[in-house]
N, C-alpha and C positions, 0 to 999 in steps of 0.2 A: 808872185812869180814862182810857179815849183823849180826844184832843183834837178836838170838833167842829167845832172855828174851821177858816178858808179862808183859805188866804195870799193875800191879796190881791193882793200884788206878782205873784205867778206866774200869776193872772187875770189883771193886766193885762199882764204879759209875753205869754201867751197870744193875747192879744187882739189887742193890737199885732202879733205875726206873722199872724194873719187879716186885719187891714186891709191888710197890705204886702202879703201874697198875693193878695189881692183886687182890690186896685189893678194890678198889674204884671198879673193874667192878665186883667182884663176890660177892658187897651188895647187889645190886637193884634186880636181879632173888629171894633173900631169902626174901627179902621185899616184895615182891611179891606174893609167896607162902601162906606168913603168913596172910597176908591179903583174902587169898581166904579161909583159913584154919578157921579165925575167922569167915567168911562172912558164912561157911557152919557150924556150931557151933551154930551160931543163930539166923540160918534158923532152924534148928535141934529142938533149945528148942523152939521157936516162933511154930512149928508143934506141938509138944509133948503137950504143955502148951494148944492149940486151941485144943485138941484130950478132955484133961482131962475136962476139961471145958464143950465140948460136951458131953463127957460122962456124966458126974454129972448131968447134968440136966435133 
């Protein structure tokens, strides 16, 4: 008679490598982002700051 039981242990072994996979791949895309996010922030004042400067003089 086969056995229809699930080793639980190896679901959750299983699982646990999904979480650890999941975490470590879906840093680098928000590291990423943020980096672009700063990079257009100041450009932004670097523009603004070259404007008022112009102007004033």
């Amino acid at each position: 008679m086969p056995d229809n039981e699930v080793d639980p242990a190896g679901n959750t072994q299983q699982f646990r490598a999904f979480v650890q996979k999941g975490e470590s791949g879906s840093a680098t895309p928000q590291g990423g982002n943020t980096k672009w996010i700063i990079g257009a922030v100041a450009f932004i004042v670097v523009v603004v700051i070259v404007a008022v400067v112009c102007f004033l003089e």
